[in-house]
N, C-alpha and C positions, 0 to 999 in steps of 0.2 A: 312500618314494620319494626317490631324491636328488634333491638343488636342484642345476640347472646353474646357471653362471653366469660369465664372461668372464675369460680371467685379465688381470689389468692392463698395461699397454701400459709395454718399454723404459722406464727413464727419463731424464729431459731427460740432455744430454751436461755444461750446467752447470745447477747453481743459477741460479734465477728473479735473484737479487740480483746473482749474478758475471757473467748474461747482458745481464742491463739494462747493467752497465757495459761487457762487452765490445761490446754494437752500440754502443755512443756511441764507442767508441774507432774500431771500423768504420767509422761513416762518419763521424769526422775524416780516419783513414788515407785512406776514398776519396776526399776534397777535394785529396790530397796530388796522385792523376794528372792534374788540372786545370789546365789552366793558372793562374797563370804559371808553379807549377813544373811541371806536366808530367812527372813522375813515373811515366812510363805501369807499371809493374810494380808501384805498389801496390795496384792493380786485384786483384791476384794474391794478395795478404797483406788488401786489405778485403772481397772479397766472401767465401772461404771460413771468415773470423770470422762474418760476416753471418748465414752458414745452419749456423756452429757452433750458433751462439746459437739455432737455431728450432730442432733436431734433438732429436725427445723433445717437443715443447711441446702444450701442449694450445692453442684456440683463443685465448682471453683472455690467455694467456703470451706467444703469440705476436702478439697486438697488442701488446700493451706494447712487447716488444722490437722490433718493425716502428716503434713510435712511435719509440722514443728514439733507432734508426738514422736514418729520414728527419729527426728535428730535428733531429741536431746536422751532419748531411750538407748540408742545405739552409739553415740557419741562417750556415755557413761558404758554401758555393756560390753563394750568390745572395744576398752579404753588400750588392753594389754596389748593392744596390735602395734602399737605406739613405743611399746619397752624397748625395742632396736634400733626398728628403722626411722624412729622419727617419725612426724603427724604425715606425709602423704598418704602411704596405707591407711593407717587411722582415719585419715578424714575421707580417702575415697570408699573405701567400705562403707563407714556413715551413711553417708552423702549417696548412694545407691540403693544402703536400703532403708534410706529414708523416701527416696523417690519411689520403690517400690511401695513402700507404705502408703504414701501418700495418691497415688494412681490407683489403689485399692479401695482408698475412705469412701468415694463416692456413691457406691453399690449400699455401704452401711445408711450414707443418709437417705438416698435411695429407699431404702428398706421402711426407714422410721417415716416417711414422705407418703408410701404406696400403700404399705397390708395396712393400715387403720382404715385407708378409705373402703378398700376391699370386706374386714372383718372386724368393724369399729367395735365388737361386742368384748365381753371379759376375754371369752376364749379365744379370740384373735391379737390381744391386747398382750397376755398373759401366757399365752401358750406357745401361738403359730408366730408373733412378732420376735420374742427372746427366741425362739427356732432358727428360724431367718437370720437372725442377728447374729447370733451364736455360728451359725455355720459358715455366713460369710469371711467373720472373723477367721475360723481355721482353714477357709479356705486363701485366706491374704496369707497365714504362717506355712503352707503348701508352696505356695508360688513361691515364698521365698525362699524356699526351702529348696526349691526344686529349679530357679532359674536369676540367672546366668549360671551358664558354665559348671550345672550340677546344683547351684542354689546352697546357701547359707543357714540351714535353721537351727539356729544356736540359740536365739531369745524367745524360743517358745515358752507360754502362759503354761500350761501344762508340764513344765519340766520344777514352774517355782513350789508346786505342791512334796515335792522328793520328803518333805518333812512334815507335810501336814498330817492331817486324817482324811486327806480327800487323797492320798496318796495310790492307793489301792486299786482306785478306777482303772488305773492307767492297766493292769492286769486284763478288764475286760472289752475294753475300749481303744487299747493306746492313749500314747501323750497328745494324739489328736481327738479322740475320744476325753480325756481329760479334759483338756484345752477348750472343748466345745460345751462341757458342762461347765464347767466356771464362770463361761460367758452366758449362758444360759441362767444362772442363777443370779450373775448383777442386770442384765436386760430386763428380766421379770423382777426385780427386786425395785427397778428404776421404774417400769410401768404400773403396778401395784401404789408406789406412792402418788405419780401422775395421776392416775385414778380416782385418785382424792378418797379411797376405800378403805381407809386403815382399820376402822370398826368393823368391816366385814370381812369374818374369819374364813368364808367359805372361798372370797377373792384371794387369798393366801395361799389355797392350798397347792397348784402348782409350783409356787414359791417353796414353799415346805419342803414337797416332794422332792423338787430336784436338789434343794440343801441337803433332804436324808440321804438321798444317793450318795451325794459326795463326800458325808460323815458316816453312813452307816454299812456299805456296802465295805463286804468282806471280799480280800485278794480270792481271786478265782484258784482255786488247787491245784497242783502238780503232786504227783507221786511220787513220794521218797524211794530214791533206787542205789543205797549205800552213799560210799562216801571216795573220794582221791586225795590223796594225800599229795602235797605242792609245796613246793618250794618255788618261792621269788621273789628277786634279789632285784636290788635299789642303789645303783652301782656311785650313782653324785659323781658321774665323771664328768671330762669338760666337753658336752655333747650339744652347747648350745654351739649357733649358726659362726661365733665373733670369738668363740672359743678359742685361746692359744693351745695347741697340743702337737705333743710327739709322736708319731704310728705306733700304733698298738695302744694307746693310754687308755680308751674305753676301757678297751676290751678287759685290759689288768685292773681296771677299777672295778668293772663286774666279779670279776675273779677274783681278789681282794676281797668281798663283801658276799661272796658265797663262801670264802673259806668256812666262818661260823657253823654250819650246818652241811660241810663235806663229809662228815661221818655218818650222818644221821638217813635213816630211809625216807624213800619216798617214791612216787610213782611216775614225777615228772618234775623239771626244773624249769621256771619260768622266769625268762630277762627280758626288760623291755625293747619297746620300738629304739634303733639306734644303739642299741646293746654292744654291736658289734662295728670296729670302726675300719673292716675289711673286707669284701667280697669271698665267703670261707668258697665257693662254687669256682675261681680263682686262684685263690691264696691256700698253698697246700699246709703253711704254717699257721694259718688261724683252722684250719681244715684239722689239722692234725691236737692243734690243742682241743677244738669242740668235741674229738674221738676220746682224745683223755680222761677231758670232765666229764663225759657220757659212762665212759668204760668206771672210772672209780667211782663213781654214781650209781652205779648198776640202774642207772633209769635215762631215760629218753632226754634230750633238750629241747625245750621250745623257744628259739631266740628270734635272733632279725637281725636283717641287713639290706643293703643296698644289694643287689645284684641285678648283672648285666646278662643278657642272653641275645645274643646276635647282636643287632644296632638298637636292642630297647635294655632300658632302666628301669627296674621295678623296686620299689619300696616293700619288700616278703617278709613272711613270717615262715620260720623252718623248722620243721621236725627233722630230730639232727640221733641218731644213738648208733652208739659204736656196733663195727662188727656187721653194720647194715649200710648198702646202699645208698648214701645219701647225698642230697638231703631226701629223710623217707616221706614228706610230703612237703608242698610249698602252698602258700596262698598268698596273693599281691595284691596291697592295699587296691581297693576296688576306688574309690574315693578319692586320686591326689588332688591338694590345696592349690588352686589356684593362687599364683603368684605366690607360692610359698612351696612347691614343687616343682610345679612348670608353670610357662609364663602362655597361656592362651593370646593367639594374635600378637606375637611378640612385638610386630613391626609396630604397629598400630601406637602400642603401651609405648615405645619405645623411643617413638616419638613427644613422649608427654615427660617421660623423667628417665632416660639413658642408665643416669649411675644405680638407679635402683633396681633396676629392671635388668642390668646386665650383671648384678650381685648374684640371680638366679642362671645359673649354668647350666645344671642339671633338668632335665626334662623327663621326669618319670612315668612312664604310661599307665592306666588305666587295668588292674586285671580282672580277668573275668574266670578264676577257679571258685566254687564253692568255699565257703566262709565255716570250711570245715574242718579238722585232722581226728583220724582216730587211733586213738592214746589207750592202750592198753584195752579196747573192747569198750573205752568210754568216748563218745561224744561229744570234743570241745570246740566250742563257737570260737570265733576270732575279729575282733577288728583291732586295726589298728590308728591310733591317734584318734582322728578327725572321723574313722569308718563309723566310730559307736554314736555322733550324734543321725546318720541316716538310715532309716528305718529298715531298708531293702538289706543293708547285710544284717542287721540282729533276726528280723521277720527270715530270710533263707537259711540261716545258720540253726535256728531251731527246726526250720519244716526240714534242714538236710540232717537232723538226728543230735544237734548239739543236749548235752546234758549238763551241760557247765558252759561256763565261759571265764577264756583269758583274753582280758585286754592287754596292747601293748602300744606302750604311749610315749612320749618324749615332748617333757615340759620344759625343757632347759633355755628355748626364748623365749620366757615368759616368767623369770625368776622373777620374784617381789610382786606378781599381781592376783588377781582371782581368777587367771583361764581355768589354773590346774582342779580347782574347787568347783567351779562351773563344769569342767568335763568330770567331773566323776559324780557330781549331782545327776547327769546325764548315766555315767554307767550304775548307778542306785538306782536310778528307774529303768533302764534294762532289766535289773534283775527282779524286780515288782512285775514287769510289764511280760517280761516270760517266764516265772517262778524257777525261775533259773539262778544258781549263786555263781557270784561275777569276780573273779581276780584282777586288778587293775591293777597294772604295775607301771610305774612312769621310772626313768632314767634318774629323776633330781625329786620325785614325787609331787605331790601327796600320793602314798601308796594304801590301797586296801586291799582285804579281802570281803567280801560281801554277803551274806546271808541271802536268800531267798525271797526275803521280805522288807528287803532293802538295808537293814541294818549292819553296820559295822562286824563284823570279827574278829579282824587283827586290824593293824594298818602301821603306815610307819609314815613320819613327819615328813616334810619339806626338807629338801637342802641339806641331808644327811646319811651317808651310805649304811646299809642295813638288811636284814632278809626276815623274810617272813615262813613258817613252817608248819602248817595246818590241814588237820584231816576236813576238805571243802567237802558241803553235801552236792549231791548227786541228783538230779531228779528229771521222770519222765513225764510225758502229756503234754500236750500244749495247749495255750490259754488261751480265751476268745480273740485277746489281742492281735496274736499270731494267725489264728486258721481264719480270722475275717477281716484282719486289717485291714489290706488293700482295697475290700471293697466297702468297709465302711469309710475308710478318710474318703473315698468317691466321693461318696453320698454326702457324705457331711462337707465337705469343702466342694467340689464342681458340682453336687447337686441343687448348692444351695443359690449356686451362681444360674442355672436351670430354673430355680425354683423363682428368684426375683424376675427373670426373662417372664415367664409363665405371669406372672403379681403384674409385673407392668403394663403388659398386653392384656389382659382382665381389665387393669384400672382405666386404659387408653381406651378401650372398646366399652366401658359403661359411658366415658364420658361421650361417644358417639353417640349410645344409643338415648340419653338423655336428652342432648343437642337437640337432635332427628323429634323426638316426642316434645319436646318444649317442658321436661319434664326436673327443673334443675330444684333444687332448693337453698336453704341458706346453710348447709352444713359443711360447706366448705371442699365440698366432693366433687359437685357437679356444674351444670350450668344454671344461671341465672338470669332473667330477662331484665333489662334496664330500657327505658324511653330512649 
């Protein structure tokens, strides 16, 4: 009786040794689209290294190489965590989402391993494999995104285009929708050459296609519906965490740096996250001066503060104008930073490094008001800091009626690195992604105003108190981004992890049914009969 038995699988595209080093060069190159260089094209040269490196891998190869990609990618990207406190933060951030990363790569070689057996022709090669590949991928920047403790997704692929021509997408798609065609175009760009097909144009054309998309495709429309006129002030007080200060010193630094344009109209005054260095809901003197600058304003204040209500701490944003009731709305950051707001499982942490962990005092909860206020009959979004890189408050802040947005942010631990340039790459693609114009205003900056179409306005440098004073546009309708997000990142990221389920069990069940027939050949699929 012959012994069947599997013939063995392609092998890797490199060496286990030459791959470990090419993803460590991958994701240094992909640090390079990040701001502050911004680099958006080597998105294009890192991520097709990435899944050189996994093509061929068996599970355990491909953690490793998923390992040494996310460490040296986040190691560089999220170097800034480091300006304080010193490399623990820095290195356990890493060092977690690089194990995330890494616990992810498998399903990718998975991928490159299964659908060729399943659909070894061009259109499974070319079309259905960069699918697969493509979706797994945003579905790894999902999970990180979204786990531990609310999840990280700051080094999304889709956020380095803010300055490309593929920028636009992000409009009908989201920055996961982006993210997923970018990878789509190097998976297909990498099987096309494997194909050995470069003279035939008609094998290209998938290639083509998904490139026009992401050069040719126009920002989806929003309806101009006037304009509000803003003011917001860039106060460069001492609001970082190690900062020496006096009570009150924010607050007259802000105040200091709106004098410039205390005469001048407008429809709202916008200070940033940490604006304020009092509890005004408290404090009848910081209460009484926000009545002042309201009343001689003749317009509304939109600021921030810590405040207390019962036994919780909320990090709010306030609608503040004299003469009314206030504050006349509140919203609380939805979003606090782990270990950098409250400390999750304090005992646990606390156990691993005491002095740093007990630096964090403060435990601010989680809120849950709409990501809304409305400001003279207009509709403006809100997040604060860290809200604007998660999807869930820009996506409800638009379907709850926002027609603008004002961010408010507080870069001040973080002077001298690229966070502050990184998160407003993040609020320029907000404002693409819901043809929405964006004011971000940070404490120590970089400060903008933002166009619609992601482009600059005004803005005001780093590290220098200043105000800005512009008629922002206005605009209605929301984008594909917003009315289908949630159910496209499904699809595109846990569908694709469905979709490999579904590849595997096809690929597991031909090879039964070939066994069972004696039916194997030499193509490296099935079974073979040997003496």
């Amino acid at each position: 009786m012959p012994e069947r038995r599997a013939l063995p699988c392609p092998p890797p595209l490199l060496p286990l040794g030459m791959a470990t080093f090419a993803a460590a060069v991958a994701g240094f190159v992909l640090t390079l689209a990040f701001p502050a260089l911004g680099w958006w094209p080597m998105a294009f040269l890192a991520v097709p290294l990435a899944l050189i490196c996994l093509i061929g891998r068996g599970g355990w190869g491909a953690v490793l190489v998923g390992f040494v990609f996310g460490m040296v990618f986040f190691l560089v990207n999220v170097s800034f965590t480091a300006r304080y406190l010193g490399p623990v933060p820095w290195l356990a951030l890493s060092m977690l989402e690089a194990l995330l990363t890494a616990a992810l790569a498998p399903p990718l070689a998975w991928a490159y391993r299964w659908l060729p057996r399943l659909a070894p022709g061009a259109v499974g090669r070319l079309v259905l494999l960069p699918a697969l590949v493509a979706g797994l991928w945003t579905m790894r920047e999902e999970v990180l995104g979204t786990f531990p403790y609310g999840g990280f997704p700051w080094g999304r692929v889709g956020v380095t285009q803010v300055d490309g021509p593929a920028a636009q997408v992000a409009s009908w798609g989201g920055m996961n929708g982006l993210t997923f065609l970018v990878v789509f175009v190097c998976a297909a760009g990498i099987e096309y050459v494997r194909l050995r097909r470069l003279h035939d144009l008609r094998a290209a054309v998938p290639v083509v296609a998904a490139a026009a998309v992401l050069l040719l495709l126009p920002q989806f429309p929003t309806t101009p519906a006037g304009s509000i006129r803003v003011g917001a002030v860039q106060g460069n007080g001492p609001t970082g965490y190690f900062d020496q200060r006096t009570p009150g010193a924010v607050l007259d630094a802000q105040l200091a740096a709106t004098a410039p344009i205390l005469n001048e109209r407008m429809d709202v005054l916008l200070w940033p996250e940490g604006g304020i260095d009092s509890d005004p809901l408290r404090d009848d003197t910081t209460a009484a001066v926000l009545d002042g600058l309201s009343g001689r304003l003749r317009a509304p204040l939109l600021v921030s503060a810590i405040t207390e209500r019962g036994a919780d701490l909320f990090n709010s944003a306030l609608l503040w104008q004299a003469g009314k009731a206030n504050p006349v709305a509140v919203y609380d950051k939805r979003h606090p930073v782990p270990f950098g707001e409250y400390v999750p499982d304090r005992a646990v942490y606390r156990f691993f490094a005491p002095d740093l962990i007990d630096l964090i005092q403060r435990e601010y909860t989680p809120g849950v008001k709409p990501p809304v206020f409305d400001v003279h009959g207009v509709g403006v979004g809100l997040a604060i800091c860290f809200d604007v890189i998660y999807d869930d408050v820009i996506w409800d802040g638009a379907r709850g009626g926002a027609e603008v947005y004002m961010f408010q942010t507080n870069n001040a631990d973080f002077r001298g690195t690229d966070e502050n340039l990184q998160q407003l790459a993040f609020a320029r693609m907000r404002a693409i992604e819901t043809g929405r114009s964006v004011v971000n205003i940070s404490t120590v900056g970089t400060s903008q105003i933002i166009a619609p179409d992601g482009t600059e306005i005004a803005g005001l440098a780093a590290d220098r108190p200043g105000a800005l004073l512009e008629d922002v546009p206005v605009r209605t309708g929301l984008t594909p981004a917003v009315t289908i997000g949630p159910v496209l990142s499904w699809i595109l990221g846990w569908g694709s992890a469905v979709a490999l389920a579904a590849v595997g069990v096809l690929v597991r069940s031909r090879r039964r049914y070939r066994a069972d027939a004696g039916d194997a050949g030499p193509d490296g699929t099935g079974i073979v009969e040997t003496p």
